[in-house]
N, C-alpha and C positions, 0 to 999 in steps of 0.2 A: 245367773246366766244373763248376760247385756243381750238386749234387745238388737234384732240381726241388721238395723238398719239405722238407730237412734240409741248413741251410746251413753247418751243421759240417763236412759229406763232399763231397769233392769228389772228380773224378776228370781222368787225365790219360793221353795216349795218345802213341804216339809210333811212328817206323820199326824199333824194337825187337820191335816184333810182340804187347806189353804193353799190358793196360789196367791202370793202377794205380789203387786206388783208397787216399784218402788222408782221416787223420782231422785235421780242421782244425784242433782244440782239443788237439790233443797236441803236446808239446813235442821230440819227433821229427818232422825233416825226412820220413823212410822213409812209403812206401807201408805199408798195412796190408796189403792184398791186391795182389798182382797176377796176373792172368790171362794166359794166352797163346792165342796165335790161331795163323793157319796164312800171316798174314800180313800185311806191316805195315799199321798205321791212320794214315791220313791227317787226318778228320775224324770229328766225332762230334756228335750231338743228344740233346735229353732228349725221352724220346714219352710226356710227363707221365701223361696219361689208363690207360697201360699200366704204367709203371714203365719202361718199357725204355729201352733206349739203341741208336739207332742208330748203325752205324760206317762209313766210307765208307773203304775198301781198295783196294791197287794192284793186289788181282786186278779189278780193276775192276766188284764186288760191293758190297751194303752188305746188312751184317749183322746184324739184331733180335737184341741182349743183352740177357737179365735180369740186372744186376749183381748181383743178391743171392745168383747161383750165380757160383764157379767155373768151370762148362764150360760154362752151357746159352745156347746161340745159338738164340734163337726159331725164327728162318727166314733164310734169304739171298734176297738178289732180285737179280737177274740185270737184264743190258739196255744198262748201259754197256757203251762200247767204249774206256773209257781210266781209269784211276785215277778214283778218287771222289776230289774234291778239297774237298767244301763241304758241309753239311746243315743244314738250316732246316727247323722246324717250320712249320705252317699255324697263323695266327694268331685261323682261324674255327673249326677239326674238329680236335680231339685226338687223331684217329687218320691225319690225313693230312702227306704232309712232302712237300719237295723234296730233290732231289739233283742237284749239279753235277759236270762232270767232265771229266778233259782233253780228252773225244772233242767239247767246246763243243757240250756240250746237256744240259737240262735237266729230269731226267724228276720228274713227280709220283707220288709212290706213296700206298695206302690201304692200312695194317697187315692189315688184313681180308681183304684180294686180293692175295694172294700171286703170282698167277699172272703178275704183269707191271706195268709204270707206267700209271698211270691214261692219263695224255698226256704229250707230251714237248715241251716249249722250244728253239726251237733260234735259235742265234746265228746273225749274217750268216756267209756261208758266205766261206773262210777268217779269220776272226777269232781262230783259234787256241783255248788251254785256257781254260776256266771256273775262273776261282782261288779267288774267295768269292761267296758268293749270302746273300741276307739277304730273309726275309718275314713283313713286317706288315700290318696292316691297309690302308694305302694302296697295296701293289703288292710285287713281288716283282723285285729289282734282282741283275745277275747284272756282276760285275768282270771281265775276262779279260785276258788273253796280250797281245793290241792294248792294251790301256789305256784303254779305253771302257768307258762301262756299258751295257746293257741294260737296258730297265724293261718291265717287265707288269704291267697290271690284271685285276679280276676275280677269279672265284673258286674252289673246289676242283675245280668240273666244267667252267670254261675259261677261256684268259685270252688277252689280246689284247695286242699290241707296241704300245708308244707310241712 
């Protein structure tokens, strides 16, 4: 994922438990940094307005990083009940994303309120895991485990299944 502001830096994450981050204009393959976490990273977003990066983890957590430290994890937000598999920013509020995840559901969170997801998405019941989510301005589409999509409209305070 390129960095949301400096397209020379990019970063990459992986079951290694690693966030690399990687300088593009160098004629080394090598990470420049790498971070370690407490465990592996599935997905990742950029939460431009903040600098951060969120991480979506098989503790079934996602993690507010400031990449420009080494160790500091903003905050963790709690609520899944299966690997974080997908992260999408909000294409209206720079401070709001989604998160998808095996448990096939789909919570919105606001950087600010830590205390829990705004509201939560949820797929036809047995549909299986949430694999990728993607959200722009026309809706918020969620891939899964069945091989279907999901579509929602609306906007960071609610949104309706089409």
């Amino acid at each position: 994922m390129f960095h949301p502001t400096d397209n020379s830096v990019a970063y990459s994450a992986s079951l290694s438990t690693y966030l690399h981050t990687h300088d593009l204009l160098s004629e080394s393959p090598e990470a420049i940094s790498s971070t370690p976490f407490n465990a592996p990273l599935l997905s990742m977003t950029s939460l431009r307005a903040t600098s951060l990066l969120a991480l979506g983890t098989t503790t079934n957590r996602v993690l507010l990083h400031d990449p420009r430290s080494q160790s500091i994890t903003v905050n963790t937000l709690s609520g899944h009940e299966g690997f974080v598999s997908s992260l999408s920013p909000s294409p209206d509020n720079p401070n709001i994303f989604a998160s998808g995840s095996y448990d096939a559901h789909i919570r919105i969170w606001d950087i600010r309120n830590t205390a829990g997801s705004i509201f939560r998405l949820d797929r036809q019941p047995g549909a299986g895991k949430i694999l990728s989510i993607d959200w722009n301005a026309r809706g918020l589409v969620a891939g899964g485990q069945d091989g279907k999509l999901d579509i929602w409209t609306g906007n960071t305070t609610s949104m309706s299944k089409l």
